[in-house]
C-alpha positions as CSV (number, residue, x, y, z in Angstrom):
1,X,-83.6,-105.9,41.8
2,X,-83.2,-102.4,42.0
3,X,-82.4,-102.2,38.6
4,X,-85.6,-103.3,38.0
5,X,-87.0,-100.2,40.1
6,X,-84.8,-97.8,38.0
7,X,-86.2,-99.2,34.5
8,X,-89.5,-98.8,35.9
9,X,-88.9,-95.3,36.9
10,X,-87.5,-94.2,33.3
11,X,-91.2,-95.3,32.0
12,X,-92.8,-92.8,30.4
13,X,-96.6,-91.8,30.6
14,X,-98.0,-93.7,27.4
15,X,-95.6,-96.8,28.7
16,X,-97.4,-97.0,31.7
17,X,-100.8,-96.6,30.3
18,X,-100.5,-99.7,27.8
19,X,-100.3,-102.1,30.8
20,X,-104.1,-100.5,31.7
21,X,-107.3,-100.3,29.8
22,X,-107.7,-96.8,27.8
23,X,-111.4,-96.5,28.2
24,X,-113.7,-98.6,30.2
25,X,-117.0,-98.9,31.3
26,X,-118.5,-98.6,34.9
27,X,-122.1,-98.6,35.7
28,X,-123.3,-97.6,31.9
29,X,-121.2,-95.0,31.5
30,X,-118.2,-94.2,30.1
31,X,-114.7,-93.2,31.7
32,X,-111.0,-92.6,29.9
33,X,-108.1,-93.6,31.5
34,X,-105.1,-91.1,31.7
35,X,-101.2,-92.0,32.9
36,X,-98.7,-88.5,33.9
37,X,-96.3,-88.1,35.9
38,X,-95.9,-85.2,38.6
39,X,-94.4,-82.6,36.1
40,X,-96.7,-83.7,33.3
41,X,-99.6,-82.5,35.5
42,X,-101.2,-78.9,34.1
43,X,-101.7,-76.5,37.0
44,X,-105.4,-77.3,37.1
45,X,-105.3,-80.8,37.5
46,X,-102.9,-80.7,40.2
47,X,-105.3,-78.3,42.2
48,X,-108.4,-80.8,41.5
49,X,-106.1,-83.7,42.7
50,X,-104.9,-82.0,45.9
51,X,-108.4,-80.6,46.5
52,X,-110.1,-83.9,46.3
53,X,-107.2,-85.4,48.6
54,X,-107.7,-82.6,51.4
55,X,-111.6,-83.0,51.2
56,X,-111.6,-86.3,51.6
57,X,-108.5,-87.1,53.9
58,X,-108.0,-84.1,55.8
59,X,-110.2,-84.7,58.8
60,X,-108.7,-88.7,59.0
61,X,-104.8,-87.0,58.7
62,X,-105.8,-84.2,61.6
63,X,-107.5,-87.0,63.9
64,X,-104.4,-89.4,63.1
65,X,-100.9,-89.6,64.8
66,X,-99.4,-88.5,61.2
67,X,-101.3,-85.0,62.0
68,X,-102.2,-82.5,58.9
69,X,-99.1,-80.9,56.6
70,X,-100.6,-79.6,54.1
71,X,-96.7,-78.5,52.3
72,X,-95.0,-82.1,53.2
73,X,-98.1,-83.9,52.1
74,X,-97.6,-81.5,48.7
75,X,-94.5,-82.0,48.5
76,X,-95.0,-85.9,48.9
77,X,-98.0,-86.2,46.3
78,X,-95.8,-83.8,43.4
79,X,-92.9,-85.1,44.0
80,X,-91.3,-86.3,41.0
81,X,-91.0,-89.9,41.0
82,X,-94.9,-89.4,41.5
83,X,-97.2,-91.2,38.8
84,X,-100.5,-90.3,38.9
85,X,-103.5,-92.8,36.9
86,X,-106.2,-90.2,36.2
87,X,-110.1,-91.5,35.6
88,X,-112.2,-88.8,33.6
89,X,-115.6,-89.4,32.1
90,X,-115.7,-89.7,28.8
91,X,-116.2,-86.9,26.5
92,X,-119.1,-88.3,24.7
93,X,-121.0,-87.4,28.7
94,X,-122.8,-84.6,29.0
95,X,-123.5,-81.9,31.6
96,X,-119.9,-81.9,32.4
97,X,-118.1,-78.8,34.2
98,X,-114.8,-78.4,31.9
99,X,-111.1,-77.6,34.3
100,X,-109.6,-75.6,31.4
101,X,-110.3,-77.6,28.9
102,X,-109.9,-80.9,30.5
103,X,-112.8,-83.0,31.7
104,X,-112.9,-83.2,35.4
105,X,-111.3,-85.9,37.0
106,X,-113.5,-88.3,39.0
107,X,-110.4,-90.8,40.4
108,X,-106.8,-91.1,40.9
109,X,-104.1,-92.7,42.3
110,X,-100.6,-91.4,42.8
111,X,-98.1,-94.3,43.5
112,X,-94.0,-94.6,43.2
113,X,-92.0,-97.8,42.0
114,X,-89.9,-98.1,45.1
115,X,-87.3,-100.8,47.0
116,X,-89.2,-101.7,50.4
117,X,-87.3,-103.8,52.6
118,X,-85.7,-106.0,49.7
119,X,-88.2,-106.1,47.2
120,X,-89.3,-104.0,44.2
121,X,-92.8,-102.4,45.1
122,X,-95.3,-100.3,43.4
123,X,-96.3,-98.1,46.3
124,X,-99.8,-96.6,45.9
125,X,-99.7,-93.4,48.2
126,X,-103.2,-92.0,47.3
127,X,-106.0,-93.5,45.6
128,X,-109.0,-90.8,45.7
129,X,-112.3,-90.9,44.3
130,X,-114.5,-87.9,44.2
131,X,-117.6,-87.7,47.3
132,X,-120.1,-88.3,44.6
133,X,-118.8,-91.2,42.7
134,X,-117.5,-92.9,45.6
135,X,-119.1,-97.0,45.9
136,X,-119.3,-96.8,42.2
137,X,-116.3,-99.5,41.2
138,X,-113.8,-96.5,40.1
139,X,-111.3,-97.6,43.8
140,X,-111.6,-101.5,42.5
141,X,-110.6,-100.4,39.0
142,X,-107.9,-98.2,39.6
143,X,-106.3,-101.0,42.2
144,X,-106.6,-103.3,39.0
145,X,-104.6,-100.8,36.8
146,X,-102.0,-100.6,39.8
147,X,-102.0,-104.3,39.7
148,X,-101.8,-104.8,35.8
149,X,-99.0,-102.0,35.6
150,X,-97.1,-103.7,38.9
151,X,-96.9,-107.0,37.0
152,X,-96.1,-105.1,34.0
153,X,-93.2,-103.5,35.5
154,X,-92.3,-106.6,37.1
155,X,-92.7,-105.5,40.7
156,X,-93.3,-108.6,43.5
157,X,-96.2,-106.4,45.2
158,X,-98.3,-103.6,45.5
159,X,-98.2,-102.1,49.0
160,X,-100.5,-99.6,50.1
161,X,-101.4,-97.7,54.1
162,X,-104.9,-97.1,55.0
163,X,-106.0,-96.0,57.9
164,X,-107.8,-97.8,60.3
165,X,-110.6,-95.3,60.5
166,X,-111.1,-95.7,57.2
167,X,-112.9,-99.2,57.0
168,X,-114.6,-98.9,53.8
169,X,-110.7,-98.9,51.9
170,X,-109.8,-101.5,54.4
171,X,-112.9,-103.6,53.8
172,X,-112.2,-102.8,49.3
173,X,-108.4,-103.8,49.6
174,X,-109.0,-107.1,51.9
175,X,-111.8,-108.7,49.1
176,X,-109.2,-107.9,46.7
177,X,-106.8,-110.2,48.2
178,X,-104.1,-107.6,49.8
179,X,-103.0,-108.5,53.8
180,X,-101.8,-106.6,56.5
181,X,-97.5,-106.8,56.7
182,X,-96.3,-108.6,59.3
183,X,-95.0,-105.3,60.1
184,X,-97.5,-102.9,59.2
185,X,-100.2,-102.5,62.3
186,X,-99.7,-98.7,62.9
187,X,-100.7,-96.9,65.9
188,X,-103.8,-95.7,63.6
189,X,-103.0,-97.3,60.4
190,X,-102.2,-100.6,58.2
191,X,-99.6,-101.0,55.5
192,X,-101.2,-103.7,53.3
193,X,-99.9,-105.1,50.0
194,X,-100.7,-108.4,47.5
195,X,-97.8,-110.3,45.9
């Protein structure tokens, strides 16, 4: 099984991103869908990704027993088994804000192939959608790609934490079918995953 683990980890970018959709539609408007891993990442979009992580998780990390790090929780995100699924409007919108030369990115998710316990997991570590196009459908989409890429890769689950304060996540991951572990009830948090 862990070979399995390996083989997914020697994927490359474009591999990954044929088990997703390349460009999709949310809400009448059009987003691209982008696959890199950690060291693929142009200096830019790794300070958008980490920016949009500490604005929107910083206060529920510094409340938590985890606590704030901002260099492990780098160190964690980067790190280079990382795979990140990046959701950016499509060029043909306008009005949009250029990050040297890139669109801006409005979602990701970073996750890992991993062993857990026996079994080969895609692990999604952060999945982070930008204040102003959060409720829009981009959190269910990307937990489809991790889903689609998962059975792709021929992983037995997709396991995620939330936090507890967070019920909105909670409340998005339960209607799409993923449990708490019979393990996984944290002193502030839930490891969830779906088979």
């Amino acid at each position: 099984m862990a070979s399995r683990v390996r083989r997914a980890n020697k994927a490359t970018a474009s591999q990954l991103l044929s088990a997703v959709s390349g460009v999709f539609d949310l809400k009448d408007v059009s987003y691209s869908t982008h696959v890199a891993t950690s060291s693929e990442l142009s200096e830019a979009e790794k300070a958008h990704i980490w920016d949009m992580l500490e604005h929107n998780m910083q206060h529920m990390y510094t409340g938590s027993s985890l606590g704030w790090d901002p260099p492990s929780k780098k160190r964690e995100l980067f790190h280079r088994n990382s795979r990140f699924i990046l959701l950016r409007r499509s060029p043909a919108e306008d009005g949009l804000e250029h990050l040297d030369g890139e669109l801006p990115i409005m979602a990701y998710s970073m996750f890992r192939f991993e062993m857990e316990v026996g079994e080969c997991v895609l692990y999604c570590y952060e999945l982070q959608v930008l204040q102003s196009a959060q409720r829009g459908g981009m959190g269910k989409t990307l937990m489809g790609f991790l889903y689609d890429i998962a059975r792709r890769w021929n992983m037995q689950k997709v396991t995620l934490t939330v936090f507890k304060e967070n019920q909105a996540a909670f409340l998005l991951y339960k209607a799409m079918g993923f449990t708490v572990e019979p393990d996984g009830d944290g002193e502030d948090y839930w490891i969830m995953a779906k088979s």
